[in-house]
C-alpha positions in Angstrom: -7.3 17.7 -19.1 -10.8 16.1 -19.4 -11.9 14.0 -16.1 -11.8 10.0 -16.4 -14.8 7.8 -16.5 -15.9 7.0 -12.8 -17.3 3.9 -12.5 -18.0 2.2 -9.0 -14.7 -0.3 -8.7 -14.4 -3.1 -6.4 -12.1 -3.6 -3.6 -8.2 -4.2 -4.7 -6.4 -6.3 -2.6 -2.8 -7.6 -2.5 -0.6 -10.5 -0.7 2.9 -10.0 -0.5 5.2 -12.6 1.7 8.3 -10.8 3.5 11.0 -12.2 5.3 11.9 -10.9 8.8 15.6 -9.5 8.5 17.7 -9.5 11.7 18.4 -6.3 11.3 14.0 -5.7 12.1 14.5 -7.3 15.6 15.0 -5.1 18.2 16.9 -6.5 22.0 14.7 -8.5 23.0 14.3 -11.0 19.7 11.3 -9.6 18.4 10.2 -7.1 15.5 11.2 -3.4 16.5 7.6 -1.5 16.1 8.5 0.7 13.7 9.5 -1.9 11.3 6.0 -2.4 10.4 5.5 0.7 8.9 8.5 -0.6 6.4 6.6 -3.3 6.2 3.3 -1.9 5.4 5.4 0.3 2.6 6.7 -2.5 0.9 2.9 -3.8 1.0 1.8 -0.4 -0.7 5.0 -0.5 -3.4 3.5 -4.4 -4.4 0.2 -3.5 -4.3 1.3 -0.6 -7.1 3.4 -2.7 -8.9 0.6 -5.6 -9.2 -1.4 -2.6 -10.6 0.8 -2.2 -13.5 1.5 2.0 -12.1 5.3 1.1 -9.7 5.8 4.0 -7.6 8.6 5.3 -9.6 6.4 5.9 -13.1 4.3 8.0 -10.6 7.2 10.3 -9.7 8.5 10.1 -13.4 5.5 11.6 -14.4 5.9 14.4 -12.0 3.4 12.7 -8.9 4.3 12.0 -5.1 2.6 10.3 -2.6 3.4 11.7 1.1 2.4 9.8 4.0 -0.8 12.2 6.0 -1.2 9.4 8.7 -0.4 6.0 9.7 -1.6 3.8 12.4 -0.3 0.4 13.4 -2.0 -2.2 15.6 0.1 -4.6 17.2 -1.7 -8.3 17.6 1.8 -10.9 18.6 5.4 -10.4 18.0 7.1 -11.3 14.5 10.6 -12.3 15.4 13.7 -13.3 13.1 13.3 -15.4 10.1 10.0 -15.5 10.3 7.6 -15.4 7.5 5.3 -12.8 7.0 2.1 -12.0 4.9 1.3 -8.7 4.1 -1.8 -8.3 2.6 -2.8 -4.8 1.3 -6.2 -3.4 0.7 -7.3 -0.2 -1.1 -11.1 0.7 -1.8 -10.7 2.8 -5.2 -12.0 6.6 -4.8 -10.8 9.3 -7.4 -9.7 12.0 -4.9 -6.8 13.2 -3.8 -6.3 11.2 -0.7 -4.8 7.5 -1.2 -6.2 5.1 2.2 -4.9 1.8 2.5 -5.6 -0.8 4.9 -2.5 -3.5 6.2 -3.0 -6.7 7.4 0.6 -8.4 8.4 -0.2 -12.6 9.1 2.4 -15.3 10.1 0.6 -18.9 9.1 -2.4 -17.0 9.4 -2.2 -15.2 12.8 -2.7 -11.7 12.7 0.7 -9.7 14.0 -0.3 -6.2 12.7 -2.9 -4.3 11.4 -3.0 -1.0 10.1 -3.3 2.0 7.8 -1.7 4.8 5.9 -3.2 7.8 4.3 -1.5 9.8 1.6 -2.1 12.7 -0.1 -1.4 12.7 -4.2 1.0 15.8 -4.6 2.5 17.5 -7.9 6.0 18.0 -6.7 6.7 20.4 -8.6 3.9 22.8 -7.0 3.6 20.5 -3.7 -0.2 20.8 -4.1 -2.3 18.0 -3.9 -4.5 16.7 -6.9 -6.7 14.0 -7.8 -5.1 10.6 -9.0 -3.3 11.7 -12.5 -4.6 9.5 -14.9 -1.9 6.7 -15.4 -2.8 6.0 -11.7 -6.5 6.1 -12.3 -6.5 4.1 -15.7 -4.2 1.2 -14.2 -6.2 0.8 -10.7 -9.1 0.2 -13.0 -7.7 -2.0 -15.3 -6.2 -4.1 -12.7 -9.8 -4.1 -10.6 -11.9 -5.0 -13.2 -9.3 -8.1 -14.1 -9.1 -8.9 -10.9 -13.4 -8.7 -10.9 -13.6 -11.5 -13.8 -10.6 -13.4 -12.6 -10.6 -13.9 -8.6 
């Protein structure tokens, strides 16, 4: 399997809008904190499809993406029926570690921020490996459209 051509890629980055469920809200009316990491995966899944490469042609082909790390920063509460903008950001490297950056807005105040880190993984071997190349090929399709069409 040669190696793809590397060429320096901008920024990708993704709005997705999200409707608080009551079944997010914890007690006391407000979005129970671990329903932002939810929400930052549906963020990621968008950001993939937008790409052209939905998460379930990567594990077709064999691929898996588990979550290494994830931090969320907690701004103001979401609450019911609210809603939200979750915009998500990923600087394109070709290695085998997938960082991407969350931003979750309501009418343009900031409720959450955040990251995840993944690791790309063969599943059948559970090692991790550089992007496959239907990843690698659509992320830079999609940045270099999204370069002469902002």
């Amino acid at each position: 399997m040669s190696s793809p051509t590397l060429i320096p890629l901008p920024e990708i980055t993704h709005t997705t809008t999200l409707r608080v469920r009551y079944a997010d809200t914890d007690q006391m009316g407000i979005v129970y904190y671990a329903a932002y990491l939810v929400y930052f995966e549906v963020g990621r899944t968008e950001l993939l499809r937008a790409c052209g490469i939905p998460y379930t042609e990567l594990e077709a082909h064999g691929y898996i993406l588990p979550v290494l790390e994830a931090h969320v920063r907690y701004h103001a509460p979401a609450r019911y029926d609210d809603c939200l903008q979750i915009q998500t950001r990923y600087r394109p490297h070709y290695t085998p570690r997938l960082y991407l950056e969350y931003d979750i807005r309501r009418n343009g105040e900031q409720i959450a921020s955040g990251y995840t880190l993944h690791a790309f993984m063969e599943v059948h071997r559970w090692r991790p490996v550089r992007p496959p190349a239907l990843f690698w090929d659509a992320i830079q399709r999609y940045a270099l459209h999204c370069q002469r069409h902002p």
